[in-house]
C-alpha positions as CSV (number, residue, x, y, z in Angstrom):
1,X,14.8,-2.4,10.8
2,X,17.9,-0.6,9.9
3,X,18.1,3.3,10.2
4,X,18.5,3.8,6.4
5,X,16.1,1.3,5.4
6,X,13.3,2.6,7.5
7,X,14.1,6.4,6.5
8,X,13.7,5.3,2.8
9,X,10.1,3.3,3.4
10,X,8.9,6.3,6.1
11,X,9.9,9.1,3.2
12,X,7.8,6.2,0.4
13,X,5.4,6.4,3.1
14,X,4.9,10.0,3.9
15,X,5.1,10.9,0.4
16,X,2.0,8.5,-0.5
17,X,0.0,9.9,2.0
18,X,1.0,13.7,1.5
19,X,1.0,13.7,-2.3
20,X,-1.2,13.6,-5.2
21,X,-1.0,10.6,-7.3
22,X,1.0,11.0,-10.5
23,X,-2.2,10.3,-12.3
24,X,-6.1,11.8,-12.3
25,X,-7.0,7.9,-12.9
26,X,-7.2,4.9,-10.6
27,X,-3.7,2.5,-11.1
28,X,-4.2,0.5,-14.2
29,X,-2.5,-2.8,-13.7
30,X,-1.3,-4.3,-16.6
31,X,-2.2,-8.5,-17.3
32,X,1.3,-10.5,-17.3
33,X,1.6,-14.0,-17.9
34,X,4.1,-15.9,-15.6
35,X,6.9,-16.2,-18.2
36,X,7.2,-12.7,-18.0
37,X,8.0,-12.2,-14.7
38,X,11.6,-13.8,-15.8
39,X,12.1,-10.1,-17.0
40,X,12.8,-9.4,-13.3
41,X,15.7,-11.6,-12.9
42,X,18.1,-8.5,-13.2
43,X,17.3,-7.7,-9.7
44,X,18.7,-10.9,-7.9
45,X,22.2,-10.7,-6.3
46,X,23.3,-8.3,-3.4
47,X,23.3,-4.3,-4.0
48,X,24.3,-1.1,-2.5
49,X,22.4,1.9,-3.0
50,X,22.5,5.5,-1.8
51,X,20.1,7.7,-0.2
52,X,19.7,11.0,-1.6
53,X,21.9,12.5,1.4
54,X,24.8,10.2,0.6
55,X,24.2,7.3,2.8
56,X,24.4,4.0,1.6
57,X,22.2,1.4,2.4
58,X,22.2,-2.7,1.4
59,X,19.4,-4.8,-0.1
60,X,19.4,-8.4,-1.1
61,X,17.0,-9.7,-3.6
62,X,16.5,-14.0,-4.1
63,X,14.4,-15.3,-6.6
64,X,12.7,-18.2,-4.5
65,X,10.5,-19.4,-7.4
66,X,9.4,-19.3,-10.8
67,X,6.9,-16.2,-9.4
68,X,8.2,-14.7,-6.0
69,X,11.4,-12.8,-5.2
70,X,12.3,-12.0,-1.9
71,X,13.8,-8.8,-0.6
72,X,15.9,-8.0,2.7
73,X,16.9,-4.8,3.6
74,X,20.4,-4.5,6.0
75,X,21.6,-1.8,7.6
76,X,25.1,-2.5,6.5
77,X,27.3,-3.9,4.1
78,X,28.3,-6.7,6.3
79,X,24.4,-8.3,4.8
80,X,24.4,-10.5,8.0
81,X,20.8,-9.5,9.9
82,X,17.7,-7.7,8.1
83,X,16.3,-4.8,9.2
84,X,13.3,-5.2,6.5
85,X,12.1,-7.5,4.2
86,X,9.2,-6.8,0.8
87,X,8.2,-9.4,-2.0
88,X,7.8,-9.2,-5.3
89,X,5.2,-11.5,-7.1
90,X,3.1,-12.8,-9.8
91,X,-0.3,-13.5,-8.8
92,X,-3.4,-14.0,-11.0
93,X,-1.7,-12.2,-14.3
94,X,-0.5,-9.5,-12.2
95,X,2.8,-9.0,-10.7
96,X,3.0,-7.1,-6.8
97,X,5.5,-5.6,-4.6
98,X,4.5,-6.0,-1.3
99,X,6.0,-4.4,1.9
100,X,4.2,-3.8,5.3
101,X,0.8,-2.4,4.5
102,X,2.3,-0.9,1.2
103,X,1.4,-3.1,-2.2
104,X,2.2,-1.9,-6.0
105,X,1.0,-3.4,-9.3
106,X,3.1,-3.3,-12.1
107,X,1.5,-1.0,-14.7
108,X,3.8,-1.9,-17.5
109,X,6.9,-4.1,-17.8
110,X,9.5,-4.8,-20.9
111,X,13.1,-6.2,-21.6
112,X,14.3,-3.4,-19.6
113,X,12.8,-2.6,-16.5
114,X,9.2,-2.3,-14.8
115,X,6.6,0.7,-13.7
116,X,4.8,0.2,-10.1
117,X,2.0,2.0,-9.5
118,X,0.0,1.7,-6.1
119,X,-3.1,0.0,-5.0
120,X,-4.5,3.3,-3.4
121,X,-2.9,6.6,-4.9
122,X,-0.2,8.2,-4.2
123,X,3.8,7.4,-5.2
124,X,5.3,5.3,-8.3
125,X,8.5,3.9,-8.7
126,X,10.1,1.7,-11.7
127,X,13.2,-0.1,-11.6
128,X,15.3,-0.1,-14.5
129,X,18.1,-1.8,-16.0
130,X,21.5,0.4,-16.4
131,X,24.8,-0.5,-17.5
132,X,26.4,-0.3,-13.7
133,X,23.2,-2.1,-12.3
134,X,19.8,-0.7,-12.1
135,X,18.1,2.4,-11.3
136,X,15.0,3.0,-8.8
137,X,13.3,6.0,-9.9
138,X,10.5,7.2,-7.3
139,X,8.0,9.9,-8.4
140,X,5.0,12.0,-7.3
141,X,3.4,15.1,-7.6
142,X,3.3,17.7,-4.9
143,X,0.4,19.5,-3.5
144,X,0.9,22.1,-5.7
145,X,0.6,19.6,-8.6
146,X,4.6,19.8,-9.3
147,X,6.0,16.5,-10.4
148,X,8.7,15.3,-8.3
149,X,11.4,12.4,-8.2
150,X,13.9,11.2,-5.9
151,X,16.3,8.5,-8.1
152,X,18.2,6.0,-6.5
153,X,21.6,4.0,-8.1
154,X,21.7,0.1,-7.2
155,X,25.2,-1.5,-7.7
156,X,25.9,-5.0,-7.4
157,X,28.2,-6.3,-4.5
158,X,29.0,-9.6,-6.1
């Protein structure tokens, strides 16, 4: 798993455990039929984003069928080996991202972009559509009860 990659899934990962969930209230996972998870198609192609320290770091995302899309993670622009891999899916009226241990529901979804929340408290994130590509938007609250986000820029390679 590339350097980058890992940093970004260890920070997702620290700050689920640390943090309070965004809510007071268990995830509430919103009922999608399949058609729906078309609306996600703005993700395939090849994208660089950067790490709120600067550093860039790759991602590929493949729509692989009418209800899964595949994501690899590289530690480089060159794309050739992954360092990670997550999956996004529609399962059951529901739609997932799925990494490791680490699975989100989609909460709500439009034209646009979509809202994760996670199975067992802690983080969000939503991806959403921008002019230049899309934006990943993670956010949390502190132990203090503070909210807090970290945003991330996705531009398309090719």
């Amino acid at each position: 798993m590339s350097n980058m990659v890992r940093s970004l899934i260890l920070t997702c990962a620290a700050l689920s455990a640390a943090c309070k969930p965004t809510t007071g209230q268990a995830p509430q996972a919103a009922s999608i039929p399949r058609d729906q998870f078309a609306q996600l198609s703005f993700l395939e192609g090849d994208w660089r984003g950067t790490m709120p320290d600067g550093k860039p770091f790759f991602e590929r995302y493949r729509v692989t069928s009418d209800s899964t899309i595949q994501m690899y993670g590289y530690p480089d622009s060159t794309m050739t080996a992954p360092g990670d891999s997550s999956r996004i899916y529609w399962r059951d009226n529901h739609i997932y991202s799925q990494g490791g241990s680490s699975r989100y529901v989609v909460a709500s979804i439009d034209g646009n972009g979509v809202r994760f929340v996670p199975e067992q408290g802690g983080n969000e994130f939503t991806w959403k559509q921008t002019a230049e590509g899309w934006r990943a938007t993670l956010n949390w609250k502190d132990k203090s009860g503070e909210a807090r986000s970290v945003v991330y820029e996705m531009r398309k390679l090719n």
